[in-house]
C-alpha positions as CSV (number, residue, x, y, z in Angstrom):
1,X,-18.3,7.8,14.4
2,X,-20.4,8.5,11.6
3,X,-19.1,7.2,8.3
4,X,-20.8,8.7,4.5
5,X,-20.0,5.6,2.5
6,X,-21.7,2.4,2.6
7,X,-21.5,-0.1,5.3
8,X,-20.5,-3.9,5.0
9,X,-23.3,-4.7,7.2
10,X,-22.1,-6.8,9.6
11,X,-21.9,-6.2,13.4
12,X,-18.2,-7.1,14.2
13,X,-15.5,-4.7,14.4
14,X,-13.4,-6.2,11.5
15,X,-16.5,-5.1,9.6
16,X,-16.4,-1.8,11.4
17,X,-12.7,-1.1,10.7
18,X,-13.0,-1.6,7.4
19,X,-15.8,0.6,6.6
20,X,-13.3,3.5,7.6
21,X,-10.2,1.9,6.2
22,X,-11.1,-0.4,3.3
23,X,-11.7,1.2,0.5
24,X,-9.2,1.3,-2.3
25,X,-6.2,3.9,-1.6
26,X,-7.3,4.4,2.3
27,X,-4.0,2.4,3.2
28,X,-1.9,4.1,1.0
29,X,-2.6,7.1,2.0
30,X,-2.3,5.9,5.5
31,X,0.4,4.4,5.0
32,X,2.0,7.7,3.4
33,X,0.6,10.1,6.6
34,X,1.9,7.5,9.1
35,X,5.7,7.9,7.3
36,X,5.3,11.8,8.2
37,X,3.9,12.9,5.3
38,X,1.6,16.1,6.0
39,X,0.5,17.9,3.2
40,X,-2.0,17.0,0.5
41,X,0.5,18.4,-2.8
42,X,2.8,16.0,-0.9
43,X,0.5,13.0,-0.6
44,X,-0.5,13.6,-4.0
45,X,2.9,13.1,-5.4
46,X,3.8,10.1,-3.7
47,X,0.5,9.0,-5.0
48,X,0.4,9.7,-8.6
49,X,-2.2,6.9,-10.1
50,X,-4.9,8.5,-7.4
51,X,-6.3,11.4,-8.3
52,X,-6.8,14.9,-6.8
53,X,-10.4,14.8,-5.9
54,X,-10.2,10.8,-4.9
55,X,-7.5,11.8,-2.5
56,X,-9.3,15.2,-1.5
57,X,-12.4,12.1,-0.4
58,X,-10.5,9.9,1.8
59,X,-8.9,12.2,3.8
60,X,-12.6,14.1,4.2
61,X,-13.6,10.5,5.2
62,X,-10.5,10.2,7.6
63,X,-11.5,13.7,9.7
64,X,-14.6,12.4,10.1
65,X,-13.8,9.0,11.1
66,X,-11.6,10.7,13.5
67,X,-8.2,8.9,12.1
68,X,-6.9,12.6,11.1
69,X,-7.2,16.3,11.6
70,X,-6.7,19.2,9.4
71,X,-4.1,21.9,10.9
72,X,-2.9,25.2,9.4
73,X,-3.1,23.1,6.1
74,X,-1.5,19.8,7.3
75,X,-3.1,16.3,7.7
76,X,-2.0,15.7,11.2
77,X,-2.8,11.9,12.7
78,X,-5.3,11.2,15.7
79,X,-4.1,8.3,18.7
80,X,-6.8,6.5,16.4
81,X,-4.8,7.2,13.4
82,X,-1.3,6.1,14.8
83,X,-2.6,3.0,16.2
84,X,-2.7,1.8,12.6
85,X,0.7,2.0,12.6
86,X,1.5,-1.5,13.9
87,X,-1.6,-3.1,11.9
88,X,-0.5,-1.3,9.0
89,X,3.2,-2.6,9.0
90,X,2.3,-6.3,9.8
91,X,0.9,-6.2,6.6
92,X,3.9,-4.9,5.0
93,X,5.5,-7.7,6.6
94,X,3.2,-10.3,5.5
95,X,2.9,-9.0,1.8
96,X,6.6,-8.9,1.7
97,X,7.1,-13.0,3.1
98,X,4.4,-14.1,0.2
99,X,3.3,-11.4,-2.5
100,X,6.8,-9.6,-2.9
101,X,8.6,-10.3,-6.1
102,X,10.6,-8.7,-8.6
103,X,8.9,-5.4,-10.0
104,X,6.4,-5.7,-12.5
105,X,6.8,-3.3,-15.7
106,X,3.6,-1.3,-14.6
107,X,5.5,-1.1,-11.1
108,X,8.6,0.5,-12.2
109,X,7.8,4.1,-12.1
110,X,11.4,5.9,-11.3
111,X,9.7,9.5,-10.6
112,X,8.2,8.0,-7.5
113,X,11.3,5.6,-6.7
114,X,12.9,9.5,-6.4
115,X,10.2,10.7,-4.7
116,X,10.1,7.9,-1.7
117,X,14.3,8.2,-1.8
118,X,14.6,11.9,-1.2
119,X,12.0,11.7,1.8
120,X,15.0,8.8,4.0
121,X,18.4,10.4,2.3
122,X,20.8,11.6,5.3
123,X,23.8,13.5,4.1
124,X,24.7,15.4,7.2
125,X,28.0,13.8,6.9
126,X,28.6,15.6,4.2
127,X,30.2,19.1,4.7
128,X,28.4,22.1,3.7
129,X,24.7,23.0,3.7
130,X,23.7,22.0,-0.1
131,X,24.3,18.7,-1.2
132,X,22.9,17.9,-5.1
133,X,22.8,13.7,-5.3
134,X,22.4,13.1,-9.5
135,X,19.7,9.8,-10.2
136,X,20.2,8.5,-13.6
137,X,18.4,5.7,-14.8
138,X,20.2,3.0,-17.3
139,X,16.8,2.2,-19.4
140,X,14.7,5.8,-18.5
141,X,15.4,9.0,-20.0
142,X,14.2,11.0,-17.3
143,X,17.2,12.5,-15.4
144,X,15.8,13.7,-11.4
145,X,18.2,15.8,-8.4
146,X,17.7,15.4,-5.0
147,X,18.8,18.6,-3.5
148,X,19.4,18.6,0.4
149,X,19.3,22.2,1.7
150,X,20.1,22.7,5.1
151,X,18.8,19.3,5.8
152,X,15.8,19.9,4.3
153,X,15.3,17.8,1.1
154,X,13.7,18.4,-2.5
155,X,13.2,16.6,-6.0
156,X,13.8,18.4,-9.6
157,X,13.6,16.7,-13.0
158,X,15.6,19.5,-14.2
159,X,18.9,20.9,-13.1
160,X,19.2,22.8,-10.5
161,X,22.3,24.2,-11.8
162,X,24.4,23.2,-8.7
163,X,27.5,20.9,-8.6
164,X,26.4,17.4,-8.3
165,X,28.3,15.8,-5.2
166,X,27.1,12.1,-6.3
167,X,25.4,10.7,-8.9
168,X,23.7,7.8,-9.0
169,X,23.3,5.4,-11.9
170,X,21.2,2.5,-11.7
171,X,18.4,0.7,-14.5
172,X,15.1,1.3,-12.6
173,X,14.5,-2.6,-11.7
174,X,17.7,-2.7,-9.7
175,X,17.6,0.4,-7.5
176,X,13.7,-0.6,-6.4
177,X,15.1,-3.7,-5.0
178,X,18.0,-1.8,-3.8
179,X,15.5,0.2,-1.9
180,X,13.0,-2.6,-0.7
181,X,15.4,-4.5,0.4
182,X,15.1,-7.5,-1.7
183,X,18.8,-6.7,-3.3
184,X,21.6,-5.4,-0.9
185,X,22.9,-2.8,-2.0
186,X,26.9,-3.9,-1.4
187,X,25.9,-6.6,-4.2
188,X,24.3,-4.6,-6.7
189,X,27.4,-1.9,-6.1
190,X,29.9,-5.0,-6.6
191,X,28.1,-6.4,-10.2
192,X,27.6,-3.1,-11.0
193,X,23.6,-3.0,-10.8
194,X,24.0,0.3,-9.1
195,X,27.2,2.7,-9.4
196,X,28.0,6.2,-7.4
197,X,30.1,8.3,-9.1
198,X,31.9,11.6,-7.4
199,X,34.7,12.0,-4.9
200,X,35.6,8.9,-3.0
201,X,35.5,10.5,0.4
202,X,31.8,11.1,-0.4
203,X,30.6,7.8,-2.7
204,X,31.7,5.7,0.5
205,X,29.2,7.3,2.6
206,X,26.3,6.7,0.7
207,X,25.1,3.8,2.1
208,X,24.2,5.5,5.1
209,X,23.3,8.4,3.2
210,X,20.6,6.5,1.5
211,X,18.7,4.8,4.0
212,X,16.3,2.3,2.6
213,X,12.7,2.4,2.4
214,X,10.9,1.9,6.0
215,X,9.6,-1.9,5.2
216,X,12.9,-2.9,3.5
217,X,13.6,-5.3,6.3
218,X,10.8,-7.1,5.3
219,X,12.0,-8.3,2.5
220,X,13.1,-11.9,3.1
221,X,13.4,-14.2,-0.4
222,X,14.6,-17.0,1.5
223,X,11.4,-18.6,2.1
224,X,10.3,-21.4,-0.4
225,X,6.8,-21.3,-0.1
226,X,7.2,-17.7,-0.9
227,X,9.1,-18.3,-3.6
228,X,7.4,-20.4,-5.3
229,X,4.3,-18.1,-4.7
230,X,5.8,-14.9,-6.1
231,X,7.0,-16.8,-9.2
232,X,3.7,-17.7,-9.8
């Protein structure tokens, strides 16, 4: 396995592992390919603080390494690649018991809130083959449409210019923790943190319809070491 940037230097295979997955972004973007995301415009936008040429680096580094390989345009995971998955999550679950808190200002970014929602949203209870789900913030001007096409969804911060069957109105704060887990969602719907607007036959499906993000039964605020850590 022949790795281009430097080594730690150290003859143990912690050492080792972390020459290949250490540097800053490599778990992101791990974390993004291991949640089935194959394509670099796609890893790009659920990336937005790492830029193009940075991200265009790590996943050069991750052929080589042997974690991924490039197919007909896609960034397809290796056995070594997927084995990450369990390490990976762990430390999900561990960052969730004591770093997770409420979303910093510099963490509330609702474009990629969208952008991780439209990627778990399962209408196929709805009927029809478009359905157009409205996200409006409460304190962000920015208005963004997931549109579900045959199953196959999409994000626009314009509209689309089809009938909306829900929209959703939330301030940005409220529908992270909706999303993470930390808030359920049946309590932010009941003091009004989060509303669904649209025909009832359709707003009472939405909690399956939005299925939460992939770590969101991490979240666990009940611990009160972890409290008091996160408050710190």
């Amino acid at each position: 396995m022949t790795i281009s940037t430097p080594s730690y230097g150290q003859y143990c295979p912690i050492s080792r592992a972390l020459d290949v997955v250490g540097e800053r972004w490599s778990l992101l973007i791990l974390r993004d390919l291991l949640l089935g995301t194959t394509r670099f415009n796609d890893l790009a936008r659920g990336l937005p603080g790492l830029s193009r040429s940075l991200l265009a680096k790590r996943l050069r580094q991750f052929e080589r390494a042997g974690l991924v390989e490039k197919l007909v345009g896609e960034y397809l995971l290796t056995d070594a690649g997927r084995e990450l998955e369990p390490i990976l999550f762990d430390l999900g679950e561990w960052g969730a018991r004591w770093t997770f808190g409420t979303p910093r200002e510099d963490e509330r970014d609702p474009a990629l809130l969208v952008w991780w929602m439209h990627t778990r949203v399962d209408t196929s209870s709805f009927p029809g083959r478009r359905h157009v789900l409205h996200v409006r913030f409460t304190d962000d001007l920015r208005r963004f449409w997931i549109v579900i096409e045959a199953g196959v969804p999409s994000v626009c911060e314009s509209d689309p210019g089809y009938p909306v069957d829900v929209a959703i109105s939330s301030d940005v704060a409220s529908l992270y923790e909706v999303w993470l887990g930390r808030l359920p969602l049946a309590h932010a719907l009941r003091t009004g943190r989060v509303a669904f607007t649209g025909t009832p036959a359709l707003t009472r499906r939405m909690p399956s319809v939005l299925r939460l993000s992939p770590v969101a039964g991490y979240a666990d605020t009940s611990h009160p070491d972890a409290t008091t850590q996160r408050a710190s």
